[in-house]
C-alpha positions in Angstrom: 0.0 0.0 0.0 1.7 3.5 -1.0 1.4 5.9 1.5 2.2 9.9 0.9 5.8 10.7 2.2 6.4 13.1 5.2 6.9 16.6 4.2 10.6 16.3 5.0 11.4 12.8 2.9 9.2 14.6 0.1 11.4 17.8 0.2 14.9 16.2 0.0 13.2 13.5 -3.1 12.1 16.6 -4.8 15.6 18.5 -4.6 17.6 15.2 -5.9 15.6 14.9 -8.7 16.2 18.2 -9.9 19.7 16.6 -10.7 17.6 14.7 -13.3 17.8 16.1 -16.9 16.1 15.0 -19.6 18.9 14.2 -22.3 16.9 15.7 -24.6 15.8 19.0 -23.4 18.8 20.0 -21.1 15.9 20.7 -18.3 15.9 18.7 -15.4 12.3 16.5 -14.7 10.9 18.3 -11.8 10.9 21.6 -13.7 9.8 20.0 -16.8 6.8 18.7 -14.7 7.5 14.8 -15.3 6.8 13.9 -11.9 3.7 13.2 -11.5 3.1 12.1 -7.4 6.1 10.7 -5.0 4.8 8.5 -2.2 5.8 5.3 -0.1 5.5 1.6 -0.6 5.0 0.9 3.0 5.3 -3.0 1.7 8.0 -3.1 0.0 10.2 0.0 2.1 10.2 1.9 -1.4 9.5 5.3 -3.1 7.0 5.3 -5.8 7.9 7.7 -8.7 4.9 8.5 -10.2 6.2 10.0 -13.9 5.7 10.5 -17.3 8.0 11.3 -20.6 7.6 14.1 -23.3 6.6 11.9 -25.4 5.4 7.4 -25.1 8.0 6.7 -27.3 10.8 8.4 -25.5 14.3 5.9 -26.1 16.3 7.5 -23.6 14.3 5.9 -20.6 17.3 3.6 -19.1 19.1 7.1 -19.3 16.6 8.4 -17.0 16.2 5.3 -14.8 20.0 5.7 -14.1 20.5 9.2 -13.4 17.3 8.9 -10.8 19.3 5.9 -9.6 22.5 8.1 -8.9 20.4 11.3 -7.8 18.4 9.4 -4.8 21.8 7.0 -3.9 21.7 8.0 0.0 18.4 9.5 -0.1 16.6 5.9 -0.1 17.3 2.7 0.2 15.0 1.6 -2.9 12.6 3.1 -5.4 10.7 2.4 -8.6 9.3 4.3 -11.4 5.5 4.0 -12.2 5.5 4.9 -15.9 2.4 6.9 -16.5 1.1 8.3 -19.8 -2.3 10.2 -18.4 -2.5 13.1 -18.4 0.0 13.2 -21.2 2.8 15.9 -20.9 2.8 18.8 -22.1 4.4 22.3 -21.9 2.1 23.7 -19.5 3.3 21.4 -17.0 6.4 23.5 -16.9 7.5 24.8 -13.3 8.6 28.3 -13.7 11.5 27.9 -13.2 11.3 25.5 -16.2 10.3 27.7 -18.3 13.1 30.0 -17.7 15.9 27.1 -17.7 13.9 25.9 -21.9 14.3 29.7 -22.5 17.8 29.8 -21.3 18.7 26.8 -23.6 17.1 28.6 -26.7 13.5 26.3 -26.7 10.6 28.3 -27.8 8.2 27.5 -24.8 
């Protein structure tokens, strides 16, 4: 059964994952607004990463996988990604800050 994390666990998740960066778009995938929930899998002493892709057919998933891997090494013990596809992404799931670092990189968003 997943469970929602405490604030703290939720804080220090969120900030490792902004190491993240999609290969493709130079932004990392908490400002591109991939994750979609982060909670607890109280049965199997994991976090849940709840995320999607810019696009289904994305091939640079393992790339993702590993660097989530690296970011959350000391953070938790364990975790696994729930791929989800809807909602579908889209630009308007774009933090500010997002916005700002697509800008910065010359993307028209």
């Amino acid at each position: 059964m997943a469970t929602a994390l405490a604030p703290a666990l939720f804080d220090q998740v969120e900030e490792a994952l902004k190491d993240v960066v999609d290969p493709e778009l130079g932004v990392n995938i908490v400002d591109l607004g991939l994750i979609y929930d982060l909670s607890w899998d109280d049965e199997n002493n994991a976090l849940i990463i709840s995320m999607t892709l810019t696009s289904a057919g994305c091939p640079l998933t393992d790339v993702i996988e590993e660097q989530t891997a690296q970011s959350l090494d000391g953070v938790v013990d364990a975790f696994r990604i729930n791929w989800v596809w809807m909602p579908p992404w889209s630009p308007e799931k774009l933090t500010p800050q997002g916005r700002e670092q697509a800008r910065a990189i010359g993307l028209g968003i």
